[in-house]
Structures are given as C-alpha cells and as structure tokens.
Kinemage of the C-alpha trace (Angstrom):
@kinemage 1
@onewidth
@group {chain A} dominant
@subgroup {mainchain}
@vectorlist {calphas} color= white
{ca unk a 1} P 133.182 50.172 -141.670
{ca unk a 2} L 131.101 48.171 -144.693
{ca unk a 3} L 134.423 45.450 -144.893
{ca unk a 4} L 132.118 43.409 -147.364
{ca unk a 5} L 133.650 40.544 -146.014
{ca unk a 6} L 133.033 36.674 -148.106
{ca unk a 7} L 130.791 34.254 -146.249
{ca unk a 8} L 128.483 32.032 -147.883
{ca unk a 9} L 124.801 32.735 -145.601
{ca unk a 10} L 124.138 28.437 -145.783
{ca unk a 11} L 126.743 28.467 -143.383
{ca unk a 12} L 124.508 29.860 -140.769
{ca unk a 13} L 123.546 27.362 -137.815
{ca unk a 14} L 119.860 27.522 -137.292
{ca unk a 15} L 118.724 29.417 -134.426
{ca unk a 16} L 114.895 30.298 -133.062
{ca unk a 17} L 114.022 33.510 -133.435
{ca unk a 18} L 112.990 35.209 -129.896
{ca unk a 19} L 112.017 38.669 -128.397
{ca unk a 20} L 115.020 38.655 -125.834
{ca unk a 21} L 117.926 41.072 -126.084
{ca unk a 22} L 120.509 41.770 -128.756
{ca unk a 23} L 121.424 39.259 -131.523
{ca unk a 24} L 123.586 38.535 -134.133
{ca unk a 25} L 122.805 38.227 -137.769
{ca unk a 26} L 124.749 37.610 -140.567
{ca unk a 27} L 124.202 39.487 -143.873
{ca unk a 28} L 124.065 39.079 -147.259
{ca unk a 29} L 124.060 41.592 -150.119
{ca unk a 30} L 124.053 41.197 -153.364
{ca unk a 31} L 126.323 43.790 -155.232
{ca unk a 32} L 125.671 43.158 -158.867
{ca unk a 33} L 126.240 39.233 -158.343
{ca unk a 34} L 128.936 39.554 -155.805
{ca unk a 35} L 127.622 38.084 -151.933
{ca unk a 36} L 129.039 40.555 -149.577
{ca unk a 37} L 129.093 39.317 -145.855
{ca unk a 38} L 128.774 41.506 -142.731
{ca unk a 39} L 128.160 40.851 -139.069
{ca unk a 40} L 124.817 42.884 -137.527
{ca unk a 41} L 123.700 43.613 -134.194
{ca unk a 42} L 119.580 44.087 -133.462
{ca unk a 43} L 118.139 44.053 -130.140
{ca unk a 44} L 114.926 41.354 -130.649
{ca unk a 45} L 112.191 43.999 -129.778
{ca unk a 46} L 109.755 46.575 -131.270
{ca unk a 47} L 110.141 49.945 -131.613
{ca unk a 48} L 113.207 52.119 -131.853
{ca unk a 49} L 116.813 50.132 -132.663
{ca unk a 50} L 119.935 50.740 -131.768
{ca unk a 51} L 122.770 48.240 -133.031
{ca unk a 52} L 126.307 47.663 -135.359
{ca unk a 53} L 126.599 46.822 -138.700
{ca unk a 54} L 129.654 45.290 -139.531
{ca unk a 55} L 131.270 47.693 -137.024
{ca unk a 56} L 129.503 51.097 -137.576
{ca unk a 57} L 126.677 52.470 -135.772
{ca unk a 58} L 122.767 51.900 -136.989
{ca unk a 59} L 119.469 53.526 -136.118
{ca unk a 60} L 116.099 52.331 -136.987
{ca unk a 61} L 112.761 51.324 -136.268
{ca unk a 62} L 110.969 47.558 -136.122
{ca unk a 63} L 107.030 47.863 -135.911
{ca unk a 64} L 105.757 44.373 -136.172
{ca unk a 65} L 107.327 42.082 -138.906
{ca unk a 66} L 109.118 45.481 -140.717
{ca unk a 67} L 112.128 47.053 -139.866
{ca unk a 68} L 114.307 49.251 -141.505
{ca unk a 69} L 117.916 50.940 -140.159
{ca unk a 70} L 120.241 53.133 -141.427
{ca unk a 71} L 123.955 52.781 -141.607
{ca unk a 72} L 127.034 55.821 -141.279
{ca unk a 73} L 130.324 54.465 -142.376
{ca unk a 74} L 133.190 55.581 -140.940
{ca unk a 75} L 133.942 57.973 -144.342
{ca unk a 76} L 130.495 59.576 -144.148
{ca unk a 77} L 128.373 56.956 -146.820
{ca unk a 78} L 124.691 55.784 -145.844
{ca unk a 79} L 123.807 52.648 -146.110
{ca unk a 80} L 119.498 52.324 -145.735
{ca unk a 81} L 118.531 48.638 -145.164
{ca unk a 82} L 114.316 48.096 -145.722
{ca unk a 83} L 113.295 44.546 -144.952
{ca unk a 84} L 110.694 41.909 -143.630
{ca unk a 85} L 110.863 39.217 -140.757
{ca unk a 86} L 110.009 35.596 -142.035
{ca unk a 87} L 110.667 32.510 -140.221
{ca unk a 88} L 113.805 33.686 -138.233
{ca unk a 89} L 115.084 35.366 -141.186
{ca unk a 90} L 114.946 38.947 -142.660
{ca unk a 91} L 114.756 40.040 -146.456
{ca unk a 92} L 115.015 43.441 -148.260
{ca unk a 93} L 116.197 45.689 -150.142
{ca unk a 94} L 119.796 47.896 -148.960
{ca unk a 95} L 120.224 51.190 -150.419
{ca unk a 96} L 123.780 52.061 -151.156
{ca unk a 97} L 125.865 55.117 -152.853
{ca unk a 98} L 126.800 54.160 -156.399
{ca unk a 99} L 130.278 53.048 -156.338
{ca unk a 100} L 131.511 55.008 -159.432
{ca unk a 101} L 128.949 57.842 -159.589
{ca unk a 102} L 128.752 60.524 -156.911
{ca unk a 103} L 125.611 61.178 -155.730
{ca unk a 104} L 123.974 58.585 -157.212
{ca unk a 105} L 122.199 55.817 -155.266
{ca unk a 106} L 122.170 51.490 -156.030
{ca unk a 107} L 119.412 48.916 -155.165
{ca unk a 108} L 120.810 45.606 -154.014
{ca unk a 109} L 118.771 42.576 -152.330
{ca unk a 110} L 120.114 41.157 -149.122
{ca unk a 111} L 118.948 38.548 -146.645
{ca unk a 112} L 119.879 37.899 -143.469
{ca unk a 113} L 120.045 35.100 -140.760
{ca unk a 114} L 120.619 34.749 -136.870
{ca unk a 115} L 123.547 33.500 -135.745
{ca unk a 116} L 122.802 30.798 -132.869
{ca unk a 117} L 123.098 32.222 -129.354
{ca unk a 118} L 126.045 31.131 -126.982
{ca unk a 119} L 124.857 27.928 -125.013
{ca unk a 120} L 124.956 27.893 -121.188
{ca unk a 121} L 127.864 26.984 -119.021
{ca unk a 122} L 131.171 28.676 -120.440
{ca unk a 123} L 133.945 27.138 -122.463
{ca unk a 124} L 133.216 23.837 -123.534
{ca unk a 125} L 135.048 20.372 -125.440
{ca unk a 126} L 133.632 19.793 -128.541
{ca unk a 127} L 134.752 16.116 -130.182
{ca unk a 128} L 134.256 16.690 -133.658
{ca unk a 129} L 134.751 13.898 -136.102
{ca unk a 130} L 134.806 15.145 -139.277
{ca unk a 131} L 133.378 13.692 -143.036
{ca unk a 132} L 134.438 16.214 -145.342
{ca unk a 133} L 137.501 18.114 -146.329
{ca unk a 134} L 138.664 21.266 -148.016
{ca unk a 135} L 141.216 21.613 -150.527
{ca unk a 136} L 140.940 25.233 -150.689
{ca unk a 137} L 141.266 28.065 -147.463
{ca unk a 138} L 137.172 29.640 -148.618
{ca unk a 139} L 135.124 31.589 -147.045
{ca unk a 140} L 132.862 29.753 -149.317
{ca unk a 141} L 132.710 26.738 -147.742
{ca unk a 142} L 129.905 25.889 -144.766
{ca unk a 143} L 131.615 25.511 -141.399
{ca unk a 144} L 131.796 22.703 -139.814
{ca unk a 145} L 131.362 23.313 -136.296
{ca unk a 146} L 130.940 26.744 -134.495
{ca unk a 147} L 132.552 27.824 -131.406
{ca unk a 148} L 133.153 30.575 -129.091
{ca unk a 149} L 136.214 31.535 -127.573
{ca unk a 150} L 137.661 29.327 -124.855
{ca unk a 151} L 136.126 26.412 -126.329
{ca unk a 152} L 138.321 23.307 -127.167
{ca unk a 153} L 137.781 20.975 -130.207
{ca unk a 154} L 139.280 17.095 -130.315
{ca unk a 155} L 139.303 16.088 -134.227
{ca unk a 156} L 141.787 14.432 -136.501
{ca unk a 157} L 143.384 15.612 -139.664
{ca unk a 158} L 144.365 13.463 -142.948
{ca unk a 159} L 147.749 13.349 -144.518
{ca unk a 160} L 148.768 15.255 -147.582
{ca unk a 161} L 147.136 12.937 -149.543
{ca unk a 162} L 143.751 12.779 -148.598
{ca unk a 163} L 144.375 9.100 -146.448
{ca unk a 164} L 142.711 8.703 -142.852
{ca unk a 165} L 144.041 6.947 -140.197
{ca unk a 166} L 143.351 3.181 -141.060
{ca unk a 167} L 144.663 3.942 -144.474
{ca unk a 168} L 141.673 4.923 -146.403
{ca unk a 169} L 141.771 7.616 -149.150
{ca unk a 170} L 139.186 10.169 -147.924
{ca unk a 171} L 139.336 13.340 -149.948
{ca unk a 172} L 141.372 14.929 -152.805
{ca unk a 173} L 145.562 14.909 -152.150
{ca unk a 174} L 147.361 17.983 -151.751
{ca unk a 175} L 146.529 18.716 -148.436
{ca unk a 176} L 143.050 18.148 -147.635
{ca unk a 177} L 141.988 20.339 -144.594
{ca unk a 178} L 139.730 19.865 -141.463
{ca unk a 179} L 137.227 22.683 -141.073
{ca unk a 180} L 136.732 25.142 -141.216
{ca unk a 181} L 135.135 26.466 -138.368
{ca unk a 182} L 133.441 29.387 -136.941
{ca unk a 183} L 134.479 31.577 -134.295
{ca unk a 184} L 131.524 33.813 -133.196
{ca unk a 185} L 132.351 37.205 -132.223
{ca unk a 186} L 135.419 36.790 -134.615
{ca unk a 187} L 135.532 39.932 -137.020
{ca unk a 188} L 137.917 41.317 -139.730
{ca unk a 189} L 140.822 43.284 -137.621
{ca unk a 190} L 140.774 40.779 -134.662
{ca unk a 191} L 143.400 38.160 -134.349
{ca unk a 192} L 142.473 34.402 -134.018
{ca unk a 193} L 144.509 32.508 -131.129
{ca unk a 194} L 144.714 28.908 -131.620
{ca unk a 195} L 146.831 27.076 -128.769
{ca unk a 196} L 147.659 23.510 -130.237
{ca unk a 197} L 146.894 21.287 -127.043
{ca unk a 198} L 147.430 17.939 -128.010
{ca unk a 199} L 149.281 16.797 -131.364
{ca unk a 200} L 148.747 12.833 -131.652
{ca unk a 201} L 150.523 10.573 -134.259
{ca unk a 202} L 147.428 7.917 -134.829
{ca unk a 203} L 149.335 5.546 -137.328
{ca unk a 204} L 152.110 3.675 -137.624
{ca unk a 205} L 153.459 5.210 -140.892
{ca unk a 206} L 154.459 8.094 -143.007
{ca unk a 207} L 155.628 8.779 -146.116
{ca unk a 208} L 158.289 11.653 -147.513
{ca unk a 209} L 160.177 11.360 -150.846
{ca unk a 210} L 164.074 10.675 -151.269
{ca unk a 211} L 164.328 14.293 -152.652
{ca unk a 212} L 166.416 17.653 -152.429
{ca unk a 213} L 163.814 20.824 -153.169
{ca unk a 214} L 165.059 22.896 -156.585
{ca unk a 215} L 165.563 26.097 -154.420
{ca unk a 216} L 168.405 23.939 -152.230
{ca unk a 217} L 170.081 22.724 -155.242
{ca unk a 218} L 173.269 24.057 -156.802
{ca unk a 219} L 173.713 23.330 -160.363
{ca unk a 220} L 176.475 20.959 -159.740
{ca unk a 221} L 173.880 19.104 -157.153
{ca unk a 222} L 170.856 19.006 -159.218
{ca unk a 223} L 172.697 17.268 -161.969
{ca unk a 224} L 173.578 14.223 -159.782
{ca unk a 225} L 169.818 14.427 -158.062
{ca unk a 226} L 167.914 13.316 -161.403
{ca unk a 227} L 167.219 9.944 -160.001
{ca unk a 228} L 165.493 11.450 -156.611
{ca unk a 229} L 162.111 11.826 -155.758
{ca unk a 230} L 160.842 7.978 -155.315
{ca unk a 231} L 158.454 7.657 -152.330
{ca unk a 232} L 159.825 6.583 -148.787
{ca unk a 233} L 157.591 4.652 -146.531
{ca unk a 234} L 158.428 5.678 -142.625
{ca unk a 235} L 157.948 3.206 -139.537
{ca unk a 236} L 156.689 4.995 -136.950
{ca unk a 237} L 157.460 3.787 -133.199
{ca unk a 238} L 154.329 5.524 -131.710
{ca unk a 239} L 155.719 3.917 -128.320
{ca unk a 240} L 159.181 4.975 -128.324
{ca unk a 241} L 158.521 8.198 -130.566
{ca unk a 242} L 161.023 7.763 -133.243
{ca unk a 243} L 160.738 7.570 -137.140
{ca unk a 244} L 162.799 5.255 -139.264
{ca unk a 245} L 163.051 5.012 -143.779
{ca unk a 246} L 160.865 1.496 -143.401
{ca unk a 247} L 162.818 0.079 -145.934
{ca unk a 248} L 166.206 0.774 -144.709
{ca unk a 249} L 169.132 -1.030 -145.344
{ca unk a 250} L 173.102 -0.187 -145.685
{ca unk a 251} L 174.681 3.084 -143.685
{ca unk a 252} L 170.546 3.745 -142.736
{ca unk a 253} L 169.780 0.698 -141.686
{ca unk a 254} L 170.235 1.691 -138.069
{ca unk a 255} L 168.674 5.494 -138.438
{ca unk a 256} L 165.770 6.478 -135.954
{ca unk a 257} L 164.442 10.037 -135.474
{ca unk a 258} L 162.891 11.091 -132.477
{ca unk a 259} L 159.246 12.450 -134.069
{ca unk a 260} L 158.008 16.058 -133.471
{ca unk a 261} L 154.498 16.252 -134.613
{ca unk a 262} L 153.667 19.227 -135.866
{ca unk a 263} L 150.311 21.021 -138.409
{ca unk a 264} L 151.612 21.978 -141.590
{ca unk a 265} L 148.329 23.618 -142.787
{ca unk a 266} L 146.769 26.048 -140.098
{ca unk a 267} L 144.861 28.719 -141.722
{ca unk a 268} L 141.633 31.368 -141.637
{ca unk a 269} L 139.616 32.251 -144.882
{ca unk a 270} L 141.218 34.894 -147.095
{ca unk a 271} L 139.410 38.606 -147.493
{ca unk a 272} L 137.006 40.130 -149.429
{ca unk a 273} L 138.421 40.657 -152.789
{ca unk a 274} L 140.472 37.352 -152.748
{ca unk a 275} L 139.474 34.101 -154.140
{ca unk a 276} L 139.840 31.455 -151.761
{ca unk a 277} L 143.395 29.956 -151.845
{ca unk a 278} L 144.546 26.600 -152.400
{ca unk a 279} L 145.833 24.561 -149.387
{ca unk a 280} L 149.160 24.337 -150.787
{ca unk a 281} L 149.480 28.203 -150.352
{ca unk a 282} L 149.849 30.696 -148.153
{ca unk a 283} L 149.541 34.070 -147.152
{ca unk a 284} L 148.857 36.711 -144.410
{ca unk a 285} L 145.819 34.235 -143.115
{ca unk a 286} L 148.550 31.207 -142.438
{ca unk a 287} L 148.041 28.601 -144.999
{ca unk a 288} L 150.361 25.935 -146.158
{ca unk a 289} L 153.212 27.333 -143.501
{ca unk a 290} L 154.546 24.004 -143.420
{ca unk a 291} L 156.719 25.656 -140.038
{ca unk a 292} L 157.905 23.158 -137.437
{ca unk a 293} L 157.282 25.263 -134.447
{ca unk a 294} L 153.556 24.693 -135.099
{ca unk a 295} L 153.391 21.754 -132.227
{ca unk a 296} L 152.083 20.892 -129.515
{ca unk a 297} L 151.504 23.681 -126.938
{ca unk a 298} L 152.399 26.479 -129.282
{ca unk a 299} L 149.707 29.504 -129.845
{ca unk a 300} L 149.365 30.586 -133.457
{ca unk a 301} L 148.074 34.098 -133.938
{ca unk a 302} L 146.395 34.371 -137.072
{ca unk a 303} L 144.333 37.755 -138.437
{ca unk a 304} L 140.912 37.806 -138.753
{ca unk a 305} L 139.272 38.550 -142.160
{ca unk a 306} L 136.387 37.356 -142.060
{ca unk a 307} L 133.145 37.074 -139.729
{ca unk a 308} L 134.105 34.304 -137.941
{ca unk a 309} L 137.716 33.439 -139.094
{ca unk a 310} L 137.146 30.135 -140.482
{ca unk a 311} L 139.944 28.045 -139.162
{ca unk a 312} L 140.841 25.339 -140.953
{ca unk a 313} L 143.831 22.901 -139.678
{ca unk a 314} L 145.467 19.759 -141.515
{ca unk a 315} L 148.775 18.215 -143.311
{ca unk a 316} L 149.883 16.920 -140.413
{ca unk a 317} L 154.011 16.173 -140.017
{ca unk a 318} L 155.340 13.407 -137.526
{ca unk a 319} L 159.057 15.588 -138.387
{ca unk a 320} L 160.534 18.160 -140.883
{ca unk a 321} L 163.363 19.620 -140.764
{ca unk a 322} L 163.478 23.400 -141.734
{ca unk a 323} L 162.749 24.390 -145.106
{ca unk a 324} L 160.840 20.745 -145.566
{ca unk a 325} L 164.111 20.021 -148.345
{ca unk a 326} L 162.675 16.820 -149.531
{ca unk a 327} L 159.567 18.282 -150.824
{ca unk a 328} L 157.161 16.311 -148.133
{ca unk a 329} L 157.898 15.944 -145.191
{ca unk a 330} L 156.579 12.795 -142.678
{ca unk a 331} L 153.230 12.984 -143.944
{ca unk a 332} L 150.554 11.324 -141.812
{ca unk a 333} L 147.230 11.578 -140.255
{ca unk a 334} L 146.829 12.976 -136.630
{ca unk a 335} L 144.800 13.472 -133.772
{ca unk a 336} L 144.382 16.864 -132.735
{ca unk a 337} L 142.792 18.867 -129.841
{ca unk a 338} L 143.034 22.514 -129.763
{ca unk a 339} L 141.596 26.204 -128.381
{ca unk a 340} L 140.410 28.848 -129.554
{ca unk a 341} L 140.408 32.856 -127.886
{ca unk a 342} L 140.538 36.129 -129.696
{ca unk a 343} L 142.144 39.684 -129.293
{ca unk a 344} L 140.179 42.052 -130.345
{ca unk a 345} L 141.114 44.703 -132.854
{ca unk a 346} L 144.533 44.276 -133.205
{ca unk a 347} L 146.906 45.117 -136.310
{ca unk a 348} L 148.842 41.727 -137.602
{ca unk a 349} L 150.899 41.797 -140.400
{ca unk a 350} L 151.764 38.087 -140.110
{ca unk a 351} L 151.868 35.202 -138.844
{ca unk a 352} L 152.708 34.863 -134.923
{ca unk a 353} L 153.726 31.789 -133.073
{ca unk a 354} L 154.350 31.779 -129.367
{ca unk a 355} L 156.114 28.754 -127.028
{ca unk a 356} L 156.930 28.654 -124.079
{ca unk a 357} L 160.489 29.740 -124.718
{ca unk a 358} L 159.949 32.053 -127.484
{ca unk a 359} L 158.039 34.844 -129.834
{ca unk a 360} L 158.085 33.861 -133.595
{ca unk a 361} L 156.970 36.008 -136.439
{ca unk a 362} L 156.385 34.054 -140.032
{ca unk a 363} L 157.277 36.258 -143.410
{ca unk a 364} L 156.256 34.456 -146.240
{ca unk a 365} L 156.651 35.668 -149.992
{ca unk a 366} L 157.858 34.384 -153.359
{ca unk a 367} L 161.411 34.742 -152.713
{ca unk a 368} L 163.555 34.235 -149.544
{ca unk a 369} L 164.512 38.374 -149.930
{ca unk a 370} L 160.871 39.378 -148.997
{ca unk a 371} L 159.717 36.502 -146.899
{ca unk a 372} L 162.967 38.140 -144.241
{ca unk a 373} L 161.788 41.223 -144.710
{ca unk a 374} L 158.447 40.749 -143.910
{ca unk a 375} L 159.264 38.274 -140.672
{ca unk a 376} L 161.563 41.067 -139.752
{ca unk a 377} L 158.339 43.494 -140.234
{ca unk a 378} L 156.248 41.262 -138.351
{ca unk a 379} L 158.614 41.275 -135.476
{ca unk a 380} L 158.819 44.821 -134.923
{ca unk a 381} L 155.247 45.271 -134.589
{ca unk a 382} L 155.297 42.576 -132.530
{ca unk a 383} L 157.433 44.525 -130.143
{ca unk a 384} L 156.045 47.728 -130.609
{ca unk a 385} L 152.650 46.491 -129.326
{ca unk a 386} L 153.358 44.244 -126.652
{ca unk a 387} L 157.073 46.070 -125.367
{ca unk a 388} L 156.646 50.006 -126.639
{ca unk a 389} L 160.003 49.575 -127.893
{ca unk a 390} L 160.302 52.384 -130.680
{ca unk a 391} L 162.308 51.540 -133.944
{ca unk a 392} L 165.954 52.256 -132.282
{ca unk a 393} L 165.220 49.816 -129.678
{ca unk a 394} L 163.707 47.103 -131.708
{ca unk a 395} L 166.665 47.224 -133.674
{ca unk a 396} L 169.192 46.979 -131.039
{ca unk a 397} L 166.893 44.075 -129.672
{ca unk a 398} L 166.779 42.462 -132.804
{ca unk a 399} L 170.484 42.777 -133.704
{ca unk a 400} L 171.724 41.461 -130.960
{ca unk a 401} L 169.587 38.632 -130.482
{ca unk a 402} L 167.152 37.425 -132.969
{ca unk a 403} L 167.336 34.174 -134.839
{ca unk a 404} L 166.326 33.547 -138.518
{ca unk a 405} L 165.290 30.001 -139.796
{ca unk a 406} L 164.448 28.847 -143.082
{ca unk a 407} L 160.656 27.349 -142.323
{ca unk a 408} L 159.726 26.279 -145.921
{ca unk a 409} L 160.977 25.853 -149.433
{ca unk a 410} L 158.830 23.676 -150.628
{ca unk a 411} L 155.642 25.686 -151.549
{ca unk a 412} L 154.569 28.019 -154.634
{ca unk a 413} L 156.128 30.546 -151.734
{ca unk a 414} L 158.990 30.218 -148.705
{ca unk a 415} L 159.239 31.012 -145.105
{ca unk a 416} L 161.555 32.463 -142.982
{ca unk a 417} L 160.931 32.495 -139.008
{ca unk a 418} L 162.647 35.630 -136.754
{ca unk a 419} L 162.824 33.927 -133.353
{ca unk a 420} L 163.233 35.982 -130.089
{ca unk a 421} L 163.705 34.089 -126.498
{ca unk a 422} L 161.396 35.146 -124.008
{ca unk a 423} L 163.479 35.178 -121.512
{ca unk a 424} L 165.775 37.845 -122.890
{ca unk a 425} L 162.196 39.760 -123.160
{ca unk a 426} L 161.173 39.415 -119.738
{ca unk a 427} L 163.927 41.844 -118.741
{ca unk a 428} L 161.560 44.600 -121.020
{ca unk a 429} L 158.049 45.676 -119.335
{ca unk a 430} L 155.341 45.005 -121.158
{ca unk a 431} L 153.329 47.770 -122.143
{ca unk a 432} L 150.163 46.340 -122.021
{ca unk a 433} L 148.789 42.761 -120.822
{ca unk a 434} L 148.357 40.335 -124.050
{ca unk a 435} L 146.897 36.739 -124.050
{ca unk a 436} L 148.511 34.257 -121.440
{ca unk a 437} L 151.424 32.556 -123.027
{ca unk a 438} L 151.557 28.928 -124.277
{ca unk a 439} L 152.370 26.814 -121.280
C-alpha cells in the first residue's frame, strides 16, 4: 500500500547477494528530497518475478543484471521501478503518478539493498553492549543490532542523564536511549511485542529531586514549594532491594523502599510524515511513558510504523510512584534482557501492557481529559479483538471493573493507565488465540 515509511538505507546490514529463493530488500526513493522507505520481496533468479512491495503485489522481469517490476496499490496507482544489479545492490529510476496532477507521471531515483538472511538454528541470545545512544525515537538513526522474532537481547541502559554504570557520563542527559534495533519481518500495521525478561539494578545509587510536579500543585501548595527541586542522592541496597534518600536524617532517617525496577523509555520510530521525537516524549509508538507497570516480566505491545520497528529502550527507574510527582523518579542505569515477537497486522491505537495479573491500555495526550479517553479507547479495542465483546458489553465490563491510574505527569504530555484483571476476563472466551501471556 506505498506507506513511504522513514528509514535511513545505511542502516542496512550487509548481506551477499545469491541466486537462492526470495529476499528482502529495503528501498529508497527519493521524492523531491524526501527518502521514502519500503520493504520489497524478489525471488534471486532470472526471468519472470513475482514479489511485494511494501505490501502490494509486483510483476516483472530480471534478464541478467536488469530488472524492472511494476507496482498496483491498493487505490489503483502504478508504481514502474527500472533498475540495475551492482555489488548486492540495485539502482534506478521509479516511475510514479504526480501527486498533485492527474494523469501526470514523476521520475524519482531509488536504490535498494538486501536485508541479511535469517541465520540458522531458531531464536537466539544476543549480548549486546552498546557505545552509542539516542536522544531522539528516529527512524533516522542506524540500528544497532538486528533481530528476528523470538530472539532475546542482554544490554544495559543509562540513566536520565546520560551516566553508565560505574558513573561515567556517556551521552547527552535527558534520557539517552539504547537502540534502536531492527526487527525483520516487522512492517507498518503489525504490533511489536517486547516481554521485559530481566530488569537488573547495576549500581548502588540513584538520584530523584525533592520536588512536587506543577500539574499536582494547588495554588496554596506551590507557594510553599518554591524552595523544592534540589537533587536527592538514593542508596540503593541491591542485596536487600530497598531504596533510601542517602542523605537522610530527622523523621527520614529510618525510610527504606522496597525497589521496583522498571523502563521509563520503551519506544519504536515514529511514521512517515513525523519527525523523529525527542526521548522525553511520547506518543502512539510508546516513548517517554515513564509507566511503572513496565517491569520485569511484563509484555509491551507497541505498533509498528516502520520497516522494522526500531525499538529503542532506556531511562531506567529503580521506583516511581504513579504520575512520577517529583519530576524524576529513581534514576539509574540497568541491566536489561528482553524478547522480541510480532502480531501481524493488527489495529493498535495505543499502548498495551500485559502481566501476569492484568491487561493495561496507556492513553497519553496533553491533558489528563484526553489521555482517559484515549486509554479508555484503547481498552475497548482491546476487548473487541481479543473477547468479541461489542460496545454494550465492553461497557458493562469496564464499568464495573476497570481501574484508572495516573502513570505520568511529568512529561511535555500525561498518562493515564485503564487496568482490567485477567482473572475477571478468563470467565469471557476469547475469540481468537493472541500471543502467550507474560508469565
């Protein structure tokens, strides 16, 4: 269906190019300056071809190094690709209707290179230790590792402000992300499932602020808080799992806090048409979500918009409580090991996270207003898709048992959770079998 979805081409891991059954290129076009990025599918031999591009059906011909295919969108349009093999790679020229004039035709280069072909032996464990991070969710931005689904990944994440592990500033504050990285076979309309397997506090400190977020604040309160927001160092008790303010003294002197690690950045690459988004945002694709239920052995569902999602993970939290009130939470590095699978063409308005107790839909907007209604959205589709439950039921569902939570006030935009227990669910067939729940 010609998404045009973002991907920069560099990102492309090299792969030989061989005479053996179908594979998978990824395409660049240039529309007047503007890279467009689409997935395509060639069988590696001569003579008549038969494949996808970016999800509608080609024909063409290859006779020696030439080919050339033609393209029907799903409204009718041709697309006519004309192009040459070179060392693994294929240039040309794409022939497209004008995209103001009908009838009329436009001339646009594009170049293409094969995506590397799934190694031998199934799912695999990839330790990945990374030496670069992202302050922005891009499609822009080469991946650093790619992976098919099933596969597991062991990496660590920096704090909020840019510091590793042994306390070394590595990369730009404000939430400096691992990744991204690609999942093949991931396209625009699928939904990346990433199931958090191990969450790992790797130092022995944090840091938060002594501070009360502006949206929390009454008049009356904000007037006595002009004296918060000085840093606070945390102890953390790796051994025992608790948290205490390091330098502690009077009625806290004695405070612990069992920790809860948790990602506050999980995120794909924004769509075609959007400029990639700072990692203090967030949107549809995840982003800064800053939600506590994003621990270990949780799934987060995440739409796809863009060949291979781009997942990037970070701002890790040894504890928040909801909303994140005192504008950071307990920022610190972590070590992290999760999976990735995918569900093919499926509809997701929002974020999804799944435990092993319950089904959690994420709204997120400007205002606390629309961040309910879209969670409440979000969790009607859920159970439309999954249960078959028409709008009547959901609401009688949802009224008599859903729970909201405040996730985050301390972005550019809020949160707000809708929470159903899966237990009260199991009494509901499912309609039709869905990804194996988080253990």
């Amino acid at each position: 269906m010609l998404r045009r979805a973002l991907l920069p081409l560099m990102l492309l891991l090299p792969a030989p190019f061989a005479l053996a059954g179908d594979a998978q290129w990824l395409v660049t076009t240039d529309l007047w300056g503007n890279p467009a990025y689409q997935l395509l599918t060639l069988p590696d031999s001569e003579g008549t071809l038969r494949g996808r591009f970016d999800g509608d059906p080609l024909q063409g011909r290859r006779q020696g190094d030439a080919v050339d295919f033609t393209v029907t969108g799903n409204d009718g349009a041709v697309y006519r690709f004309t192009g040459q093999l070179r060392d693994g790679q294929l240039h040309g020229q794409a022939d497209y209707p004008d995209t103001n004039t009908a009838g009329a035709r436009a001339e646009h280069a594009f170049s293409a290179r094969r995506l590397p072909d799934r190694p031998a032996g199934g799912a695999r464990l990839h330790a990945f230790t990374p030496t670069s991070w992202s302050n922005e969710f891009s499609a822009h931005r080469a991946p650093v590792l790619t992976l098919w689904p099933g596969d597991s990944v062991q990496t660590t994440t920096l704090d909020s402000g840019g510091v590793d592990a042994q306390g070394k500033t590595r990369a730009l504050f404000g939430n400096p992300q691992t990744g991204p990285f690609y999942v093949m076979d991931a396209e625009p309309g699928d939904v990346l499932a990433v199931h958090i397997s191990k969450l790992r506090l790797n130092r022995d400190y944090a840091d938060s602020l002594d501070s009360i977020v502006g949206r929390a604040l009454t008049p009356a309160l904000a007037a006595k808080a002009t004296a918060l927001g000085k840093p606070v160092r945390w102890q953390l008790d790796r051994e025992r799992g608790r948290a205490r303010p390091q330098q502690s003294s009077g009625r806290l002197k004695d405070f612990w806090v069992p920790v809860q690690p948790m990602l506050g950045g999980l995120a794909v690459a924004p769509g075609f048409g959007n400029p990639p988004m700072s990692t203090g945002d967030t949107g549809r694709y995840g982003g800064n979500m800053d939600f506590n239920e994003v621990r270990e052995g949780a799934t987060v569902y995440l739409p796809v918009y863009q060949p291979g999602a781009l997942l990037y993970l970070g701002d890790a939290h040894a504890l928040q409580g909801d909303g994140e009130t005192s504008q950071y939470a307990l920022e610190t590095s972590m070590d992290v090991e999760f999976r990735v699978e995918l569900v093919k063409a499926r509809p997701q308005s929002a974020p999804r996270v799944e435990s092993a107790t319950q089904l959690m839909v994420l709204g997120q907007a400007g205002s606390l207003d629309d961040a309910l209604r879209a969670a409440t959205a979000g969790m009607a589709q859920w159970l439309e898709q999954d249960y078959g439950l028409d709008l009547s039921e959901t609401a009688q569902v949802m009224g008599s048992s859903v729970k909201f939570v405040v996730a985050n006030l301390a972005g550019r935009s809020v949160g707000v959770a809708a929470k159903l227990d899966k237990a009260l669910l199991g009494q509901i067939p499912r309609r039709a079998a869905a990804p194996a729940p988080a253990p």
